[in-house]
Rosetta silent file (secondary structure, phi, psi, omega in degrees, C-alpha in Angstrom):
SEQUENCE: XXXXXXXXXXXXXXXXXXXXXXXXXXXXXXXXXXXXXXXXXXXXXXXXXXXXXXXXXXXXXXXXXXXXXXXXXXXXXXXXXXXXXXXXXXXXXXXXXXXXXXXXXXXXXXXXXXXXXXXXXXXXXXXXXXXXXXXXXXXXXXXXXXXXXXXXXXXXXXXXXXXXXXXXXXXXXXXXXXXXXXXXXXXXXXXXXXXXXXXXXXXXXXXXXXXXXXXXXXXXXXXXXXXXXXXXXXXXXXXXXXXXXXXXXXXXXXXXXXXXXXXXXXXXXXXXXXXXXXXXXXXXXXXXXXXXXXXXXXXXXXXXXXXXXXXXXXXXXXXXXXXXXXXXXXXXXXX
SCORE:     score description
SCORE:     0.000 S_00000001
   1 L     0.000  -46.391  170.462   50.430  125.791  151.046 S_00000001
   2 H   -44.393  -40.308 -172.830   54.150  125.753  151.536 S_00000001
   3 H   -80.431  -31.416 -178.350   54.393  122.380  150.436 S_00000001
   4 H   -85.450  -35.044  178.363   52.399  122.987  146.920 S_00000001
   5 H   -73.930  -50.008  153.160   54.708  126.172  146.364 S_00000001
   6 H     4.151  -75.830 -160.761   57.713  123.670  146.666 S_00000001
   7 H   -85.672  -21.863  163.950   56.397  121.593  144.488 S_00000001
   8 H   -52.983  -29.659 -176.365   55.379  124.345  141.893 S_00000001
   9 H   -75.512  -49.386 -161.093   59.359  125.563  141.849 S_00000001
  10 H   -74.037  -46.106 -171.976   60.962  121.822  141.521 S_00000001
  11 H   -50.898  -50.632 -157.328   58.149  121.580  138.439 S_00000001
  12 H   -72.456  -48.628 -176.711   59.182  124.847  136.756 S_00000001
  13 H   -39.265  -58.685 -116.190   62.756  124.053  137.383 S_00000001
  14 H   -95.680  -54.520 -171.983   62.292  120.573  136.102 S_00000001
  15 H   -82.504  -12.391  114.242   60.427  121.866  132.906 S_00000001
  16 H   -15.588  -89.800 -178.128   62.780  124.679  132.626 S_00000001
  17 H   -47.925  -47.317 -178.988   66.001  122.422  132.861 S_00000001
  18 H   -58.654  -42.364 -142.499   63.850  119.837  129.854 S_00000001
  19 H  -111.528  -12.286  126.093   63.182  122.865  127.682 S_00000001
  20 H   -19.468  -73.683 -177.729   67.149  123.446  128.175 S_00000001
  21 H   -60.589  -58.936 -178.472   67.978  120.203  127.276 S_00000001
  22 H   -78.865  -17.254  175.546   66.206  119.783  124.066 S_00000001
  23 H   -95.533   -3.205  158.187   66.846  122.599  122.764 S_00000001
  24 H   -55.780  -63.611  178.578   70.682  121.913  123.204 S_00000001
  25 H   -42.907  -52.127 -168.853   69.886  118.661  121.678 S_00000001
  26 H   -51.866  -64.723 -141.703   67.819  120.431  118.663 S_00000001
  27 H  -112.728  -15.454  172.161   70.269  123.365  117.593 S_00000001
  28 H  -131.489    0.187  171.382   73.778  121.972  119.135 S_00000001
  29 L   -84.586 -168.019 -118.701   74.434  118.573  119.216 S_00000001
  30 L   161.207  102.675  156.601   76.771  117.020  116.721 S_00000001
  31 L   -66.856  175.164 -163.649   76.420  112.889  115.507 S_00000001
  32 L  -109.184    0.831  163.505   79.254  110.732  115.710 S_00000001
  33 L   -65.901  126.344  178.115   79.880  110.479  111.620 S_00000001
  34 L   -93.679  -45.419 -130.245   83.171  112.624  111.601 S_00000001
  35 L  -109.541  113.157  172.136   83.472  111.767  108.095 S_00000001
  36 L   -69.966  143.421 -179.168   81.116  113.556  105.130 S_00000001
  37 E  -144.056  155.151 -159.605   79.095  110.516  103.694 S_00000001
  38 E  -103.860  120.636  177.715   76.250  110.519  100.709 S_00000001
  39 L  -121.767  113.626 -170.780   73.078  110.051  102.614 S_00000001
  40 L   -70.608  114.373  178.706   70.118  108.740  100.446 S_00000001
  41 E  -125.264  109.523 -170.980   66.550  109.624  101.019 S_00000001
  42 L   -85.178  136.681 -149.683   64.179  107.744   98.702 S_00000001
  43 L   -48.536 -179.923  169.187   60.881  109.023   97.486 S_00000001
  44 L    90.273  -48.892 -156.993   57.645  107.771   99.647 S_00000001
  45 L   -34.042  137.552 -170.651   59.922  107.947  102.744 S_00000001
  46 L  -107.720 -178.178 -172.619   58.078  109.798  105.459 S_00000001
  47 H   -48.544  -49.209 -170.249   59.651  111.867  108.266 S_00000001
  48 H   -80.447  -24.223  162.592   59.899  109.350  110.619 S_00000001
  49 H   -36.691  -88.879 -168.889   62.002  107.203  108.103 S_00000001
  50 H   -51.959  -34.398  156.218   64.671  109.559  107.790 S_00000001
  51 H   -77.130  -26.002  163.767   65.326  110.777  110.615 S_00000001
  52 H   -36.464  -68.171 -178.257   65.393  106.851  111.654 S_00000001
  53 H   -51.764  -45.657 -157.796   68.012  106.703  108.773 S_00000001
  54 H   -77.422  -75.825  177.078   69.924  110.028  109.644 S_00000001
  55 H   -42.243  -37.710  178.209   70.437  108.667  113.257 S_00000001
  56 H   -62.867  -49.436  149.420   71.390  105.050  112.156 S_00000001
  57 H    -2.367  -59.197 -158.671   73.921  107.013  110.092 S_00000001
  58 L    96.632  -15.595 -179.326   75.208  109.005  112.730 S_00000001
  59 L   -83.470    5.828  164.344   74.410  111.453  111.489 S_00000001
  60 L  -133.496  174.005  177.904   72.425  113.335  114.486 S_00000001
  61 L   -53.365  -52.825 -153.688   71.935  112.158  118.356 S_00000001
  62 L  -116.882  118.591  148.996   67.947  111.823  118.336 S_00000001
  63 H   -74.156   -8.752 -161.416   65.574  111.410  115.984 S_00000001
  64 H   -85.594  -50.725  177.959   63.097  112.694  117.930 S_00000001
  65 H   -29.479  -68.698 -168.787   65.335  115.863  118.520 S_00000001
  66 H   -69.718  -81.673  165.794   65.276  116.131  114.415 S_00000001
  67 H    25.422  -88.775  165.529   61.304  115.365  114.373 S_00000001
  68 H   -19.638  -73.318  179.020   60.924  118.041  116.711 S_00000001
  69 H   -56.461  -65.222 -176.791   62.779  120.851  114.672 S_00000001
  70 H   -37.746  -67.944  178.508   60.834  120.243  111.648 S_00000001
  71 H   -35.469  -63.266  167.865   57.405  120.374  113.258 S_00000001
  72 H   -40.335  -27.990 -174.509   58.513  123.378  115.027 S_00000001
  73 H  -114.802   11.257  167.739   59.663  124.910  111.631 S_00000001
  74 L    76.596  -16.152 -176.979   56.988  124.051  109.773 S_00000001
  75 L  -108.310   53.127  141.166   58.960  121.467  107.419 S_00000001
  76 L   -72.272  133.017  171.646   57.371  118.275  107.618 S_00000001
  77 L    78.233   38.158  173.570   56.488  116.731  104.266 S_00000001
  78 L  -145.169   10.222  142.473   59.023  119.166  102.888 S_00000001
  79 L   -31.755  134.529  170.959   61.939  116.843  102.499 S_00000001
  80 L  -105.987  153.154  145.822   62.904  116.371   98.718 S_00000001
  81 L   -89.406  169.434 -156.179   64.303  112.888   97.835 S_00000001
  82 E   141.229  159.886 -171.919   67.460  112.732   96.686 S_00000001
  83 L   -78.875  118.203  152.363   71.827  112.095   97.148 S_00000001
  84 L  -130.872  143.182 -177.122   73.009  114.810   99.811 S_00000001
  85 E   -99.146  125.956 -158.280   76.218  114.679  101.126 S_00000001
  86 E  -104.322  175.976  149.155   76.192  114.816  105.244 S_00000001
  87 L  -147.841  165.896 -179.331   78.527  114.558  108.432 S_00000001
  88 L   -75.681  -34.955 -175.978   77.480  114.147  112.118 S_00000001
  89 L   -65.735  -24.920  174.110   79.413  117.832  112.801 S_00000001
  90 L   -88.687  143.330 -176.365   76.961  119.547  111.039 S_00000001
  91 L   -66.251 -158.630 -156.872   73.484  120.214  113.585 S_00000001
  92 H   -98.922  -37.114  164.624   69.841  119.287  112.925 S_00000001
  93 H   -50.176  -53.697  163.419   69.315  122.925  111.549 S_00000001
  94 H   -44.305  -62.645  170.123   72.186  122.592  109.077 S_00000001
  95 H   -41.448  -44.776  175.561   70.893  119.528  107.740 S_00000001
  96 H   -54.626  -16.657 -156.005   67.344  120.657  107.444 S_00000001
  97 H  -100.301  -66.758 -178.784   68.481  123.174  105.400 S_00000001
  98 L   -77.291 -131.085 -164.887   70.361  120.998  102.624 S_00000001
  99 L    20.654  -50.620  167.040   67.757  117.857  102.964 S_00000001
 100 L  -103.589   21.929  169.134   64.790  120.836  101.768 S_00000001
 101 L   -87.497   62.543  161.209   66.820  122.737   99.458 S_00000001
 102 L    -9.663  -40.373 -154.283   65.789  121.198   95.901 S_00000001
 103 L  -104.842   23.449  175.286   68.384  123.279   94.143 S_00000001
 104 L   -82.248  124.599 -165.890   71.538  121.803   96.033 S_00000001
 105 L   -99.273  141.859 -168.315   73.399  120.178   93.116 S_00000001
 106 E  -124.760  117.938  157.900   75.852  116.983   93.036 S_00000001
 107 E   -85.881  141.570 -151.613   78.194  116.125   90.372 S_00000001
 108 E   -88.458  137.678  136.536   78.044  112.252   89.554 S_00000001
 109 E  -136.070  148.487 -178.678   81.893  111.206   88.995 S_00000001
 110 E  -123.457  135.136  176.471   83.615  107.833   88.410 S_00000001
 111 E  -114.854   99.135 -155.251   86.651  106.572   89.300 S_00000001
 112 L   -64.297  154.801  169.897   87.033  103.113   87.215 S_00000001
 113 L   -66.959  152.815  167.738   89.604   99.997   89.430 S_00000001
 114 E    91.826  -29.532 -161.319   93.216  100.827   88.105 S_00000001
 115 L   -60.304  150.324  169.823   93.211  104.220   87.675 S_00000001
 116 L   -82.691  172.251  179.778   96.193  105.933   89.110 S_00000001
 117 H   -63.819  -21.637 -134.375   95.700  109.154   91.372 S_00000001
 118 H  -103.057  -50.064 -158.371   96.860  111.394   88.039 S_00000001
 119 H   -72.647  -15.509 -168.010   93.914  109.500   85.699 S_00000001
 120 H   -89.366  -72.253 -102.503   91.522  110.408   88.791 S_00000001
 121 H   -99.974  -57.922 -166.113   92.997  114.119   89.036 S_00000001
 122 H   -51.692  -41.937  179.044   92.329  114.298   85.033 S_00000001
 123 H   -74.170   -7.341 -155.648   88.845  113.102   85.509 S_00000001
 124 H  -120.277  -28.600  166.505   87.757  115.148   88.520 S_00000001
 125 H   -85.048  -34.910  157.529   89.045  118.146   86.300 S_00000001
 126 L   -48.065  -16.582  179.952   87.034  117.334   83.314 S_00000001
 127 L  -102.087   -9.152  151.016   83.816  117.608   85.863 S_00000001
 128 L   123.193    2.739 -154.436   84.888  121.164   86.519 S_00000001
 129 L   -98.162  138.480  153.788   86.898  120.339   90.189 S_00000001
 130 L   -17.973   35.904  163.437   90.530  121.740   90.655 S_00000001
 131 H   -37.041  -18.038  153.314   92.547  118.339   89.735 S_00000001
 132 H   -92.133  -15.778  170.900   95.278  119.621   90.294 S_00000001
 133 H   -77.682    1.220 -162.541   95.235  120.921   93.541 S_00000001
 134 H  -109.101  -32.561  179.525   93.566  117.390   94.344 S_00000001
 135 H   -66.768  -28.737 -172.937   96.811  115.449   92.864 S_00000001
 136 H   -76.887  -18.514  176.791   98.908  117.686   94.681 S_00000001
 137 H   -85.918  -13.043 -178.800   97.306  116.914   98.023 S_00000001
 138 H   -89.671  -35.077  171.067   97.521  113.262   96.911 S_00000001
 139 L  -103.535   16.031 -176.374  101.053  113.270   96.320 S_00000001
 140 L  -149.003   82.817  163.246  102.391  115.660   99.738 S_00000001
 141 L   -84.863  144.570  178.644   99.364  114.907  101.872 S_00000001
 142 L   -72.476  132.071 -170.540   99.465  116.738  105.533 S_00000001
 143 H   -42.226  -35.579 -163.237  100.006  115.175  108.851 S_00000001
 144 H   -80.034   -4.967  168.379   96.906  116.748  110.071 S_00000001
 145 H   -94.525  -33.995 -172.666   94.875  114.364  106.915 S_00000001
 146 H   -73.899  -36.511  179.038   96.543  111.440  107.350 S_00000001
 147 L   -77.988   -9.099  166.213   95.906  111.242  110.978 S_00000001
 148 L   -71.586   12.146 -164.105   92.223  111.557  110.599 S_00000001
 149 L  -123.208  122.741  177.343   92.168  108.036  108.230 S_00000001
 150 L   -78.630  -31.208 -164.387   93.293  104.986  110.420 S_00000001
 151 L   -87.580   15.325  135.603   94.296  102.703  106.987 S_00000001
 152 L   -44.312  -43.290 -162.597   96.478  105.407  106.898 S_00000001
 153 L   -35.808  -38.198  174.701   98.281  104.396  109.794 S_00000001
 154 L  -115.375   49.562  173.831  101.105  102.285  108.451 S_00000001
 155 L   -85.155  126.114 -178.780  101.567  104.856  105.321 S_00000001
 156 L   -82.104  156.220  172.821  105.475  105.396  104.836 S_00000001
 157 L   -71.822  -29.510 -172.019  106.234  109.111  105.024 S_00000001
 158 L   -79.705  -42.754 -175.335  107.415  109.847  101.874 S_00000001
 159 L   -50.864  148.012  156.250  104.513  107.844   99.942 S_00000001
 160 L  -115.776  -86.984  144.167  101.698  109.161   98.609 S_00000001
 161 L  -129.137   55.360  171.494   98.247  108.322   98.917 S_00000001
 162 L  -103.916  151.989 -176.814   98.070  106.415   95.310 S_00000001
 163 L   112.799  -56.763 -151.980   96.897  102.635   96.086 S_00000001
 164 L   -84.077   -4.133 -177.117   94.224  104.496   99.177 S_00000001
 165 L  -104.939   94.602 -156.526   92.033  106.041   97.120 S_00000001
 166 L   -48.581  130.349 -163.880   89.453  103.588   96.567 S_00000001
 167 L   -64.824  114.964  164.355   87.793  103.163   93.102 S_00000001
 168 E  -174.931 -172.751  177.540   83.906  103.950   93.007 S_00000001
 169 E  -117.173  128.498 -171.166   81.231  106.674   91.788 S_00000001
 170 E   -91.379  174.436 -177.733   81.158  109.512   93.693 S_00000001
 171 E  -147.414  110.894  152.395   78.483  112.427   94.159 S_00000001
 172 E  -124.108  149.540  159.199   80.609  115.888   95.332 S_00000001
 173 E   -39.608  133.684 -175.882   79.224  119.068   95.717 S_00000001
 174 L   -69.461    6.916 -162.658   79.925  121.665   92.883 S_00000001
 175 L  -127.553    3.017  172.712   81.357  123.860   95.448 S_00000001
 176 L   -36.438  139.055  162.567   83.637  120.525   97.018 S_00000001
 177 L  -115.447 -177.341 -157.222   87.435  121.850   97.398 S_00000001
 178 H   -79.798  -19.226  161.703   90.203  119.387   96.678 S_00000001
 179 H   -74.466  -48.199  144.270   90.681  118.441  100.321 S_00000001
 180 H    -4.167  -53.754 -147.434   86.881  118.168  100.622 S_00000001
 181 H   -88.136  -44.146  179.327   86.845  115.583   97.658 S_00000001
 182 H   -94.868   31.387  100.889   89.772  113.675   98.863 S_00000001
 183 H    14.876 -108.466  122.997   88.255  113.167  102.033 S_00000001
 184 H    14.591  -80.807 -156.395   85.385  112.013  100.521 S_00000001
 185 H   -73.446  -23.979  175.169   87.081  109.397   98.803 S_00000001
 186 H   -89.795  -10.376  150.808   89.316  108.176  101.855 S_00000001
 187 H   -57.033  -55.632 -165.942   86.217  107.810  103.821 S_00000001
 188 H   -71.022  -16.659  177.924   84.827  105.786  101.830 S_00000001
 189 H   -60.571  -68.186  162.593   88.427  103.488  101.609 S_00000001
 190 H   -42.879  -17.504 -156.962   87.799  102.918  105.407 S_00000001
 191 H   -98.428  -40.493 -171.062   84.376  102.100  105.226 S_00000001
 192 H   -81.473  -42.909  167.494   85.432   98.943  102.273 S_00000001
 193 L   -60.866   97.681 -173.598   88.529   97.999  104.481 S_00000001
 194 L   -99.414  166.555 -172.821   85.852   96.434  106.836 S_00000001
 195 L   -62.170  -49.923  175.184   86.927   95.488  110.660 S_00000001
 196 H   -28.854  -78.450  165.872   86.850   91.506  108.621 S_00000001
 197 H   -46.841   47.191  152.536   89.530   92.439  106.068 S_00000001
 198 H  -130.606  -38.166  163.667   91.876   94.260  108.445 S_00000001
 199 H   -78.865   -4.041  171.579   91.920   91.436  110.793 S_00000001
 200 H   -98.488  -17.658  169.920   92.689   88.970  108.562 S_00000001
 201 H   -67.344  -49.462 -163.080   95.715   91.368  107.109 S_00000001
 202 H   -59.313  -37.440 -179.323   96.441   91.469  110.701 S_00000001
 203 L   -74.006  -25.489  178.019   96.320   87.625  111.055 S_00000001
 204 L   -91.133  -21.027 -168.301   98.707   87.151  108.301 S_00000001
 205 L    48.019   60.868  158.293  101.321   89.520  109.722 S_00000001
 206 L  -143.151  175.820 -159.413  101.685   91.642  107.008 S_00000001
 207 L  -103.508  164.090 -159.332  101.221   95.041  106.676 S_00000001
 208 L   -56.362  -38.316 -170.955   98.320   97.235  104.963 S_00000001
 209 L   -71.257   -7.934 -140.875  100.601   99.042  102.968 S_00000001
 210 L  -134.894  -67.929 -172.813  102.453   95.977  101.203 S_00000001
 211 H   -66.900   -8.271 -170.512   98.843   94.374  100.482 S_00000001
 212 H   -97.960   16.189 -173.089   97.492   97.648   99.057 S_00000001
 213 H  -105.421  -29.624 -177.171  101.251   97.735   96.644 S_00000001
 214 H   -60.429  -49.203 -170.953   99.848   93.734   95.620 S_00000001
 215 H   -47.985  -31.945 -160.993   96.030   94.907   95.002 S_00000001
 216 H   -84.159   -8.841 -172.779   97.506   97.464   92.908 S_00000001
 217 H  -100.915  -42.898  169.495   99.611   95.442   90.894 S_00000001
 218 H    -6.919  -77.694 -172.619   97.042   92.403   91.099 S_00000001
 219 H   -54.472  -34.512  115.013   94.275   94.884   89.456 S_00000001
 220 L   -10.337  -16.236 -154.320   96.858   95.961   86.674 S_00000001
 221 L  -146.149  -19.816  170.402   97.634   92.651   85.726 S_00000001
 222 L  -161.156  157.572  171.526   94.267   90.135   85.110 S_00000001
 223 L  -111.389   10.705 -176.326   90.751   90.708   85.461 S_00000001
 224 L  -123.840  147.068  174.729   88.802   87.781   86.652 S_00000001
 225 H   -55.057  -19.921  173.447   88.523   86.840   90.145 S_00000001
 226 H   -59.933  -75.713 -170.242   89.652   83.467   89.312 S_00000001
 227 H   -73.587    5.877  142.194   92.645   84.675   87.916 S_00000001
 228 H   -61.118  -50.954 -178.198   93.216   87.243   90.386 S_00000001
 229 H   -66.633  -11.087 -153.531   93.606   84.696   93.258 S_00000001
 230 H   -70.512  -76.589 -152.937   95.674   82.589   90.996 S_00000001
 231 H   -75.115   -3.149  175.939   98.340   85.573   90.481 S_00000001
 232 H   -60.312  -48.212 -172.445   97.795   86.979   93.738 S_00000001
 233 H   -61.148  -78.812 -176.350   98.998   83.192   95.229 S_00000001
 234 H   -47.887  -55.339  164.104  102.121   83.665   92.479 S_00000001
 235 H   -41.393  -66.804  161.437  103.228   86.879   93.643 S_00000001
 236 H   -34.228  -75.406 -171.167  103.045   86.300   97.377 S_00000001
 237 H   -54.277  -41.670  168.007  105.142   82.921   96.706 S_00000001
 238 H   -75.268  -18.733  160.671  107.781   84.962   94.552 S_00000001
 239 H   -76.626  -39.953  175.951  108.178   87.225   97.604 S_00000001
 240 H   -50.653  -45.275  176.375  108.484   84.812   99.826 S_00000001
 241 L  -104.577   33.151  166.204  111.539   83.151   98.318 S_00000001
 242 L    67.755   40.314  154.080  113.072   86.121   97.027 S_00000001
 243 L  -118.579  154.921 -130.651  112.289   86.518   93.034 S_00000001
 244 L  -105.313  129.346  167.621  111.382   89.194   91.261 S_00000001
 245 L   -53.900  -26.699  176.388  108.057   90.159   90.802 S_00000001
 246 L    34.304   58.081 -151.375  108.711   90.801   86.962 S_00000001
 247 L  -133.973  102.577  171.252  105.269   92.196   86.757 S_00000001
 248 H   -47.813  -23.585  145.868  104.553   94.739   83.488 S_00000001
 249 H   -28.780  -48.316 -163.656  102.203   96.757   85.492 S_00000001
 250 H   -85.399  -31.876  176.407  104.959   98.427   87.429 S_00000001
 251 H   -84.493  -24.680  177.267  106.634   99.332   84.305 S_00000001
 252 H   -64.505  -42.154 -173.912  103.510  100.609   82.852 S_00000001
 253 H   -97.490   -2.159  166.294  103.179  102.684   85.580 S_00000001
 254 H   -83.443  -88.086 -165.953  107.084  104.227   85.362 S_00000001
 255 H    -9.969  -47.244  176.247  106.121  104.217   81.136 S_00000001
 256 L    73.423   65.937  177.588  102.814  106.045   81.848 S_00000001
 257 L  -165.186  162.782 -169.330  101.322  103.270   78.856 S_00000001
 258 L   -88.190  -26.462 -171.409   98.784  100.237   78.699 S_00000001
 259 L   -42.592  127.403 -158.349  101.307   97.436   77.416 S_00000001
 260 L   -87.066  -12.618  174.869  100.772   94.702   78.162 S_00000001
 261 L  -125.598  133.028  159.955  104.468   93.213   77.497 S_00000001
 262 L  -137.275  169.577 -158.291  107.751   95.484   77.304 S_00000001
 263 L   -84.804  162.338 -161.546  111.283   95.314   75.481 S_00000001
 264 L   -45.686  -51.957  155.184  113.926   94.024   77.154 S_00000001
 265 H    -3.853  -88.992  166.647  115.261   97.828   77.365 S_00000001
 266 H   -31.176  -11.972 -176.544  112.591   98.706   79.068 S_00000001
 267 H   -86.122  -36.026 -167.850  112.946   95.881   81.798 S_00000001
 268 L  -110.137   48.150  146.613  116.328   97.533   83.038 S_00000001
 269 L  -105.996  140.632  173.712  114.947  100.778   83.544 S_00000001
 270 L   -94.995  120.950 -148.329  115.676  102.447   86.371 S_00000001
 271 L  -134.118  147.245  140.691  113.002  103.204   88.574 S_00000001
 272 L   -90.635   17.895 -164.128  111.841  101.785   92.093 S_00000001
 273 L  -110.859    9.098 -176.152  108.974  101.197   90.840 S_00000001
 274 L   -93.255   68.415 -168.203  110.845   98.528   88.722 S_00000001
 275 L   -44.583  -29.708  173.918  110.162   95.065   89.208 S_00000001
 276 L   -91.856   -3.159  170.948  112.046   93.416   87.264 S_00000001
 277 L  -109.260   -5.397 -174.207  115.587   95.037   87.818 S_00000001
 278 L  -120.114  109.404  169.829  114.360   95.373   91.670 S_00000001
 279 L   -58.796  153.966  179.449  113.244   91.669   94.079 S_00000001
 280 L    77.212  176.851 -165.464  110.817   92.588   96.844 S_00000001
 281 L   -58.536  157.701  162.157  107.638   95.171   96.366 S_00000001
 282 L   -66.004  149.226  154.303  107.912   99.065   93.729 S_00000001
 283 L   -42.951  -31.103 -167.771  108.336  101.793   96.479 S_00000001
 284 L  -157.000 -168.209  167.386  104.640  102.275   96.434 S_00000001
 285 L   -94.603  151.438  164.899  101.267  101.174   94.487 S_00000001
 286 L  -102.389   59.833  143.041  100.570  101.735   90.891 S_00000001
 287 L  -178.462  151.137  176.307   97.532  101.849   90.522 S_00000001
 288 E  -105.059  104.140 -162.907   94.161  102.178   93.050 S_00000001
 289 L   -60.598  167.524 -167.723   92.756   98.830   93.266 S_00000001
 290 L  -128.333  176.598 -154.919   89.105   98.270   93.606 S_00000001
 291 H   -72.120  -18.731  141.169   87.766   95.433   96.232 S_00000001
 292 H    29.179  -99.200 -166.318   88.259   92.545   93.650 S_00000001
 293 H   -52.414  -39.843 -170.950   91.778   92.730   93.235 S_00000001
 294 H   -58.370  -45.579  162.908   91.864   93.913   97.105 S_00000001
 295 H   -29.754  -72.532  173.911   90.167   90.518   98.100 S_00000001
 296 H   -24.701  -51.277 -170.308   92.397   88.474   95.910 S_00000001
 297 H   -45.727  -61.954  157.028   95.004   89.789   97.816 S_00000001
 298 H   -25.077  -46.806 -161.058   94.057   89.033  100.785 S_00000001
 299 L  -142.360   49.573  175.392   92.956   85.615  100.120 S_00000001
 300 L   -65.843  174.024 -172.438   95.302   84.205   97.342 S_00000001
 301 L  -108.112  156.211  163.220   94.891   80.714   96.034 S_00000001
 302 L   -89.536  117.042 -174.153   97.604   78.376   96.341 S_00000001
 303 L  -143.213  176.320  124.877   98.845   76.560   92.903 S_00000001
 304 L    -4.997  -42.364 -170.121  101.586   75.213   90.995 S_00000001
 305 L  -110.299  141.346 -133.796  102.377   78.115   89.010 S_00000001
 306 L  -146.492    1.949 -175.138  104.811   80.482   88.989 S_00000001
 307 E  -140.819  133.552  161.495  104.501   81.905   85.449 S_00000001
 308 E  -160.229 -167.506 -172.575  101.699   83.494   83.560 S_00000001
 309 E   176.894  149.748  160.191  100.962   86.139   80.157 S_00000001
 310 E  -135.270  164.512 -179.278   97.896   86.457   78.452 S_00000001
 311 L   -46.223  119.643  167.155   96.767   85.940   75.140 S_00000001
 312 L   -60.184  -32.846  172.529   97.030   89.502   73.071 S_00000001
 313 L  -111.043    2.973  173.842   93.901   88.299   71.315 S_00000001
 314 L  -113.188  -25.719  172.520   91.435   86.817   73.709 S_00000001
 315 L    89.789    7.748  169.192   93.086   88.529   76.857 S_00000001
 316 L   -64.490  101.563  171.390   92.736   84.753   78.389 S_00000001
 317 E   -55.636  116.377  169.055   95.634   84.198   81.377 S_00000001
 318 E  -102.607  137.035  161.051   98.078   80.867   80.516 S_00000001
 319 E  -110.609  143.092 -174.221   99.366   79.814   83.410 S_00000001
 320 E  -144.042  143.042 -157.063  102.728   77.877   84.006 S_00000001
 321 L   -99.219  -12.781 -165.166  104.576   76.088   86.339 S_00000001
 322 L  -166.126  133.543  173.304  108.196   76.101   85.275 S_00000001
 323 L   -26.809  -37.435  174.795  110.340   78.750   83.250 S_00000001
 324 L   -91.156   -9.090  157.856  110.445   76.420   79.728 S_00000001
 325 H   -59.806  -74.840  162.120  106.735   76.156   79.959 S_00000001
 326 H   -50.580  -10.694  159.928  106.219   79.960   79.757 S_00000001
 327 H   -75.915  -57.700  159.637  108.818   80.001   77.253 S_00000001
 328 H   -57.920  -56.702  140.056  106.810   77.997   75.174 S_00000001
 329 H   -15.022  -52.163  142.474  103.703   79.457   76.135 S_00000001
 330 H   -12.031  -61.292  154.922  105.434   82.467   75.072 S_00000001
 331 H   -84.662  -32.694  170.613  105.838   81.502   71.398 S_00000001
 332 H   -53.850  -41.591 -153.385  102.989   79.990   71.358 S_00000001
 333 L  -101.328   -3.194 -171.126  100.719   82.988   71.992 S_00000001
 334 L    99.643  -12.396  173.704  103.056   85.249   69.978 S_00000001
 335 L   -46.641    0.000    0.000  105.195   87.064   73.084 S_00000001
């Protein structure tokens, strides 16, 4: 008799301590996505799908944990599909909450390769969002944001975070704030800066910040991948032996203008952002490159040429190998 009351206590403990456990798991544990990320749940998908998905994510511990609350709450089969944007810090309740809420609303916005942070700020205000508080956080961002972004990491102090904010179409909340959004968008910079690309920057011995000031002028300056590795390979090679990038992007981006050529004037203005009166990299990037241009960088091609312009009426890049060749080229094309 002694021995079956024993054994009755370590069970009740045991099933006690379990009904503990899971319900810690259920209502307080916390996935390892730090970072809000747009998590897609596509119609047919059933229950067990999603929480499959939500966990692959990160964003919860268990699925069985999320399983579990719905049945208990009655909201199986009561998922909508649909874009919601998630993090692992919010529980299995929170989620459950947005994921069968129909009327939570997402504004679609796009941020095209090239734009600077100011043409993003303009655009994110036309969609109804504070831009300006989001440029202002873009150009004096806080110690306590930058250290949550690792391709922050070699970010000069002074700079600001134009070049990091990665080009793509976003889905924030109408209720996002401007830290919220830029966030958002440097999550997603880490996630395209893959462990691959970082070790091959790493492999090169140069630093993140110097390839994202190339991408940006890269993306600014031709548009085909072809001709991106070309001028990537010509830039790199003009740093290396100490000549001036001489690259109308950078002036474009003191000018605040699309030209694709400027007057001589204009060459000797002073800026640091001025390639052609300054040798070595602009203080920072102009423009936020999209993975293209970022690639290119990365992986220039090695040529001959050391000169290039394109045609004003086909937008086709001549390339050239020596100074009276691009002079000619030059006249030829109308420059």
């Amino acid at each position: 008799m002694k021995k079956i009351s024993i054994a009755l206590i370590v069970i009740a403990i045991t099933v006690i301590s379990g009904f503990f456990y899971v319900r810690s798991q259920v209502y307080f544990s916390h996935g390892a996505q730090n970072q809000n990320s747009l998590f897609e749940i596509k119609k047919g998908e059933g229950n067990a799908q999603i929480a499959t998905n939500l966990e692959d994510k990160g964003m919860i511990t268990g699925k069985i944990y999320f399983w579990f609350y719905l049945k208990t709450h009655n909201l199986l089969d009561k998922i909508y599909p649909g874009e919601y944007l998630l993090n692992g810090n919010m529980t299995i309740p929170e989620i459950a909450v947005v994921i069968t809420n129909p009327k939570k609303v997402f504004e679609q916005v796009l941020f095209k390769e090239g734009w600077t942070a100011a043409q993003m700020a303009w655009e994110l205000q036309a969609h109804g969002f504070d831009g300006k508080a989001f440029l202002e956080i873009v150009n004096k961002p806080l110690q306590d944001l930058i250290s949550q972004f690792s391709v922050l990491s070699d970010k000069p102090k002074a700079a600001s975070l134009e070049g990091y904010l990665f080009p793509d179409t976003y889905y924030f909340a109408k209720e996002a704030t401007p830290e919220g959004i830029v966030k958002k968008i440097l999550n997603n910079t880490e996630i395209k800066f893959d462990n691959s690309l970082r070790a091959e920057i790493k492999k090169q011995n140069k630093a993140f910040f110097d390839v994202l000031i190339v991408a940006s002028i890269v993306e600014r300056e031709v548009s085909t991948e072809a001709d991106r590795a070309l001028v990537s390979g010509l830039f790199w090679n003009r740093l290396n032996v100490g000549q001036a990038l001489q690259s109308d992007a950078t002036l474009s981006y003191i000018l605040n203008d699309k030209e694709d050529a400027h007057s001589l004037a204009q060459t000797k203005i002073d800026s640091p952002y001025n390639t052609y009166a300054n040798k070595g990299l602009p203080i920072g990037p102009v423009a936020n490159p999209g993975l293209s241009a970022i690639k290119a960088t990365i992986y220039p091609k090695d040529s001959p040429y050391n000169y290039f312009l394109s045609d004003p009426k086909t937008g086709q890049t001549i390339f050239s190998a020596t100074f009276p060749e691009h002079v000619a080229n030059k006249s030829k094309y109308g420059l």
